[in-house]
ROKOLRO-861530 format. One record per residue: residue in three letters; x, y, z of N, C-alpha, C, O, CB in turn. Coordinates in steps of 0.001 Angstrom, whole numbers, plus 500000, padded with zeros to 6 digits. Glycine has a CB too. Layout:
# ROKOLRO-861530
ALAXYZXYZXYZXYZXYZ ...
END
This chain:
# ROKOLRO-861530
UNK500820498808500000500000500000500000500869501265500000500400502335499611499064499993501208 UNK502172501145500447502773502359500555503321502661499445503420503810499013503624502460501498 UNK503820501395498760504154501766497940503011502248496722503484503017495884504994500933497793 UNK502367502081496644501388502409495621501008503990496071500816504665495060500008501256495627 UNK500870504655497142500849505835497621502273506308497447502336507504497734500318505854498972 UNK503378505834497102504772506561496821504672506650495173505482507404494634506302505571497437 UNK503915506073494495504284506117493122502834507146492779503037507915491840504464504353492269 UNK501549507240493358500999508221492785501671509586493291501818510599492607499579508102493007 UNK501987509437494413502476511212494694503812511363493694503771512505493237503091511635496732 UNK505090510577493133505484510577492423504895511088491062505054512236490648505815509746492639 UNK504368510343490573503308510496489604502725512057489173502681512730488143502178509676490199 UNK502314512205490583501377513609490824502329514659490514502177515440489575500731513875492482 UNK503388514669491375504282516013491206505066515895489384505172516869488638505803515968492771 UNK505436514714489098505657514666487536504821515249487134505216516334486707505693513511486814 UNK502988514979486954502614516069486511502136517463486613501752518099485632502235515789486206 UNK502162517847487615502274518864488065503631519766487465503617520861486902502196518558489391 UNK504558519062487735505502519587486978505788519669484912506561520437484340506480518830487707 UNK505191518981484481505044518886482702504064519967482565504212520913481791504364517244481911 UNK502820519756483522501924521245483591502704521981483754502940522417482628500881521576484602 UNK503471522582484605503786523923484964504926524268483978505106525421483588504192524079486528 UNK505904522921483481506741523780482165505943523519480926506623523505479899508469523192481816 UNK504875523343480805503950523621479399503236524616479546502505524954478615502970522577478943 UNK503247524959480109502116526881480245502862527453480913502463527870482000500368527164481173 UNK504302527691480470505403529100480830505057529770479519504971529366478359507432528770481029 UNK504859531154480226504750531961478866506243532511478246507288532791478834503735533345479165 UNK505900532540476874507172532907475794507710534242476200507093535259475883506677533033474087 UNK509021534310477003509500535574476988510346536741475462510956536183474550510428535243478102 UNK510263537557475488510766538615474646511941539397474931511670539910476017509857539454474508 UNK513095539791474589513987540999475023513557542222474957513558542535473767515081541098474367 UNK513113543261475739513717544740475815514159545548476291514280545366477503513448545291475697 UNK514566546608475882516240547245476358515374548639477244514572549312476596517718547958474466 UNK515573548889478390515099549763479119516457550821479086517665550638478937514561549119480535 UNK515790551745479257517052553232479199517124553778480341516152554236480942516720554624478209 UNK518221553778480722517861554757482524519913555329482035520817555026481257517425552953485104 UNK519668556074482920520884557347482604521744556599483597521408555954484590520511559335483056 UNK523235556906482957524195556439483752524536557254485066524013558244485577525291556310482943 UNK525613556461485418525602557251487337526095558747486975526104559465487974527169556343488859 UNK526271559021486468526713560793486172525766561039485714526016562197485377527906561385485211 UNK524829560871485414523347561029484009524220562026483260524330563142483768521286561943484557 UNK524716561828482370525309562597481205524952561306479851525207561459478657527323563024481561 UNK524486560414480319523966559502478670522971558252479363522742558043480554525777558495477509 UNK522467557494478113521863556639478431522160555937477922522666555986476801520975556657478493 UNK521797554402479031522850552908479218521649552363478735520597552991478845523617552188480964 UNK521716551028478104520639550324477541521067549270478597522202548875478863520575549971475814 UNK519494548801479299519530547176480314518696546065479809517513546364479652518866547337481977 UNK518996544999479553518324543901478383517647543454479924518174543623481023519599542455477143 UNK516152542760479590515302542273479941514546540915479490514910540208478550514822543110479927 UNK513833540762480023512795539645479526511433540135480010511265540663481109513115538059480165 UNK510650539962479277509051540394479501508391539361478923508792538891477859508510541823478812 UNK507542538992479417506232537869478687505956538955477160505776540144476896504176537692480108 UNK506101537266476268505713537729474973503884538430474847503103537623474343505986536261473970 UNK503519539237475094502199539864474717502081540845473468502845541000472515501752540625475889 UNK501099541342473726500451542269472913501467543126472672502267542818473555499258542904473454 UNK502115544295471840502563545554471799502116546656473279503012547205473920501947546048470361 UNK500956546793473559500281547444474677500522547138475671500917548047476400499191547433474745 UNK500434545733476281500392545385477011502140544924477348502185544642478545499296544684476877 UNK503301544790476817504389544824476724504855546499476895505926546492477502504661544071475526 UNK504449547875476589504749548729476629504550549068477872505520549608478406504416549252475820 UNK503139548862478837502665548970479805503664548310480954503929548993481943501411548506479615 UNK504355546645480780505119546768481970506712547692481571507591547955482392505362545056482564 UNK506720548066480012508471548997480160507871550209480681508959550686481005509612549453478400 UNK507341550785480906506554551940481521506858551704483307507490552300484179504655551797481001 UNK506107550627483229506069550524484777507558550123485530507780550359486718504925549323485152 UNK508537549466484595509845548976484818510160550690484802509793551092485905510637547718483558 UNK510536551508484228510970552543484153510632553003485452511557553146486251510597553195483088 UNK509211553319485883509218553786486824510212553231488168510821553937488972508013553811486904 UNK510137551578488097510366551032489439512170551514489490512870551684490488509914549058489535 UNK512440551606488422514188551636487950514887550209488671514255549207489005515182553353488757 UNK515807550347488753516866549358489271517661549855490247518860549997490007517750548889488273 UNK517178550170491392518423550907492593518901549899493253518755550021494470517882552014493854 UNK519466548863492880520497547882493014521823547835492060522910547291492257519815546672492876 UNK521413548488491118522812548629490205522904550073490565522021550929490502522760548272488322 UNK524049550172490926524987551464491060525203552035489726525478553234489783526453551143491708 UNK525161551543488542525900552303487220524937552982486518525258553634485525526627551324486129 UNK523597552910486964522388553441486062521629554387487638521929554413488832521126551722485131 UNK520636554999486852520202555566487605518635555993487247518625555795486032521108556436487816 UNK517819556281487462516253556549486688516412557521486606517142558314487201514851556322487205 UNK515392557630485454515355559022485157513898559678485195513623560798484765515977559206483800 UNK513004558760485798511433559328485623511317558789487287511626557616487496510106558407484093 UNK510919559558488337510413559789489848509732558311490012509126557672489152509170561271490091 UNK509920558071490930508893556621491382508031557249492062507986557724493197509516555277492375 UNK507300557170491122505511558047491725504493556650490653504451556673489422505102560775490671 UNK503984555871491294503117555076490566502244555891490094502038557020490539502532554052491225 UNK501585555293489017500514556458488166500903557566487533500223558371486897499577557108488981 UNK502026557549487750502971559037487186502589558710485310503016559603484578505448558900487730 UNK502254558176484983502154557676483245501287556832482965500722556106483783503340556987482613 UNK501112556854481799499901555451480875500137555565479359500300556597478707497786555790481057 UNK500119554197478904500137553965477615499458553548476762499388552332476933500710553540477441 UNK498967553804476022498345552983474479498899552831473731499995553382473626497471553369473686 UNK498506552158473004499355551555471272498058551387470015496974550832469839500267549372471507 UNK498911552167469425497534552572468103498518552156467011499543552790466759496798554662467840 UNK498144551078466401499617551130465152500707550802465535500989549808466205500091552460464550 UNK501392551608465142503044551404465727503567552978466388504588553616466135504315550896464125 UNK502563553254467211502509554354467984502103554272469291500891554094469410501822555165467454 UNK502863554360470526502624554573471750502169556042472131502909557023472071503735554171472388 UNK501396556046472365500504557232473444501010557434474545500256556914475368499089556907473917 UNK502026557982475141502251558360476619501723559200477064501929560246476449503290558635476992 UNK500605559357478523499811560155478740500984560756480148500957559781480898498147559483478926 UNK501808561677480733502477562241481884501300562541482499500393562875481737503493563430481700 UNK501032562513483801500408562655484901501144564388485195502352564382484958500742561220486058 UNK500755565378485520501348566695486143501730566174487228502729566831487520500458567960486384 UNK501509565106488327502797564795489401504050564366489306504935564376490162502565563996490157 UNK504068563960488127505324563392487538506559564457487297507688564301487762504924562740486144 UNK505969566006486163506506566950485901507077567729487238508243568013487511505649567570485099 UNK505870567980487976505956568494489612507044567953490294507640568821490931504696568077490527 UNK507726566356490437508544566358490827510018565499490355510600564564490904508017566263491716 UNK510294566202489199511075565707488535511943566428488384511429567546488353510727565303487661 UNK513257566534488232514374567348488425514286568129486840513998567576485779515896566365488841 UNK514659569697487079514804570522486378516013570605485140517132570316485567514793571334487224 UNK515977570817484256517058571255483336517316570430481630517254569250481283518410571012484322 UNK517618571722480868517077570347479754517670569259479480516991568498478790516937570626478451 UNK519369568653479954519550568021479717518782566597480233518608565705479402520455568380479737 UNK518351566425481561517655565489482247516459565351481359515979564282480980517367565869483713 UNK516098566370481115514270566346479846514673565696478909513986564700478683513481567981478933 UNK515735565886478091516030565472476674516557563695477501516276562688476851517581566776475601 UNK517244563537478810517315562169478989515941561177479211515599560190478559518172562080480107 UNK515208561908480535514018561254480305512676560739479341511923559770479442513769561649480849 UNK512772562048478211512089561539477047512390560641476257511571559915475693511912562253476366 UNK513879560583476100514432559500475307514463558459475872514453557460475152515568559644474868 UNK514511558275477328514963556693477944513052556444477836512638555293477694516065556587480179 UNK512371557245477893510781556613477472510883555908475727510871554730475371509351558278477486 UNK510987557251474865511239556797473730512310555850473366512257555643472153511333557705473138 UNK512994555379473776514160554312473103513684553036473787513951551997473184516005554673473514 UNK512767552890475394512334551622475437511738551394475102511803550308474527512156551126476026 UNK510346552237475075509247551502474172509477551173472718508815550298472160508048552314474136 UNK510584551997471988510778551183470638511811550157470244512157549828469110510950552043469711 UNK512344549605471722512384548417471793511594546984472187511998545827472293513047548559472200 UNK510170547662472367508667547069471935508674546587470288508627547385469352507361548438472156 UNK508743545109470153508382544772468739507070545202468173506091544718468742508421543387468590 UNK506816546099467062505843546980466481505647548327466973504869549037466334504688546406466549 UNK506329548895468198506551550484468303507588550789467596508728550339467708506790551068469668 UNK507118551693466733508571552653466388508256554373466530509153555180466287509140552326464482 UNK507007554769466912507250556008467202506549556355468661505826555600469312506772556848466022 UNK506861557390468921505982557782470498505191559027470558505274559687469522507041558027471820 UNK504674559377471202503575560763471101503346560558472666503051559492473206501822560645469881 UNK503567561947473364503175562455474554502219563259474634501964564098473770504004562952475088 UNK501509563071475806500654563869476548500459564015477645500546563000478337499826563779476359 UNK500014565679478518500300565969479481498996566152479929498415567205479668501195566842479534 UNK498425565213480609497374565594481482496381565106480573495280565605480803497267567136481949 UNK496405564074479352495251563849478196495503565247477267494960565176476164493396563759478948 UNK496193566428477519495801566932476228497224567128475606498194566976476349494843568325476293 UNK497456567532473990498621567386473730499351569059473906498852570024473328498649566630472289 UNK500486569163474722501221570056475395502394570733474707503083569954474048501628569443476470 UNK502650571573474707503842572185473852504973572245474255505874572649473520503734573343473511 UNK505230571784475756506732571239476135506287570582477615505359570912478354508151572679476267 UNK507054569781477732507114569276479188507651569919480345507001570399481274507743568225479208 UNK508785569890480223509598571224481086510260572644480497511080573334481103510874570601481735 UNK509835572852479478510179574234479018511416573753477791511761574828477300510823575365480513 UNK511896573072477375512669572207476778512373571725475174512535572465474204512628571151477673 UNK511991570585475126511201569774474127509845570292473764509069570768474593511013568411474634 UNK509625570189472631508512570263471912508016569169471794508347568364470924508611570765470837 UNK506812568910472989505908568030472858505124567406471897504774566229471811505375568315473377 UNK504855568556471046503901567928470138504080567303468912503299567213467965503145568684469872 UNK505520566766469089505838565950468018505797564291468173505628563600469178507149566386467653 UNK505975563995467046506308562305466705507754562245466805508596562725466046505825561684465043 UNK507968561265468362509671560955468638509632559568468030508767558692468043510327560933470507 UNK510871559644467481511335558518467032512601557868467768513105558910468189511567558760465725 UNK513271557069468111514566556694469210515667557205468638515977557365467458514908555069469519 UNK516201557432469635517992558103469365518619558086469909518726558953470776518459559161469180 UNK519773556733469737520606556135470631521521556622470682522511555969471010520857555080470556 UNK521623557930470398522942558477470529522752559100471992523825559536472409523374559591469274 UNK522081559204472561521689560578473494522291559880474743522290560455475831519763561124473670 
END
């Protein structure tokens, strides 16, 4: 008898286990941007994200951005950890970034940090397979600069030079 109770729990956890590595979802690479420890440029950090939607893949580099990585010393964020600080859609091959005004409110001043934080938005999400351009908005409506800097109301495209 025992043994017959050692070979189904055997049994059981085998499948339990073929279940659980047959419904792992397909991961994807993308490259999140956060400014190096001087913030004078931006460092690309490779990832894995569950293979999804375009939207729904943009939505956790959004939320990764926010959380940053303050365990690596060599990078640094460049957008406030304020949850809700942002939101995304995907129309096409266009991300919608909507900025929250708490975000702007407490985000460090000057254009070089503006020209970093827009780009470390724009260069991850178009390392989203099917984003290649981005469009901001401040508060839902479309804004004519964020911090006095950039001209909002354009179509960014990535620029890894920055």
């Amino acid at each position: 008898m025992k043994r017959i109770i050692f070979i189904l729990i055997i049994l059981t956890a085998f499948g339990i286990a073929a279940v659980s590595f047959g419904t792992s979802v397909p991961q994807t690479e993308v490259r999140l941007y956060f400014t190096d420890a001087q913030i004078l440029k931006l460092l690309p950090v490779r990832v894995m994200i569950p293979e999804l939607t375009p939207e729904e893949q943009a939505k956790l580099v959004i939320k990764a951005l926010i959380e940053g990585d303050d365990d690596n010393l060599k990078i640094r964020r460049t957008i406030p950890d304020i949850r809700g600080c942002m939101s995304v859609k995907v129309k096409g091959e266009i991300a919608y970034v909507d900025i929250k005004r708490k975000m702007i409110e407490n985000h460090s001043e000057g254009r070089d940090i503006e020209l970093l934080t827009v780009y470390s938005i724009v260069n991850s999400l178009a390392s989203v397979k099917g984003i290649t351009n981005v469009r901001f908005t401040i508060e839902g409506e479309v804004s004519e600069d964020f911090m006095g800097y950039l001209d909002m109301r354009e179509t960014f495209i990535p620029d890894y030079t920055v």
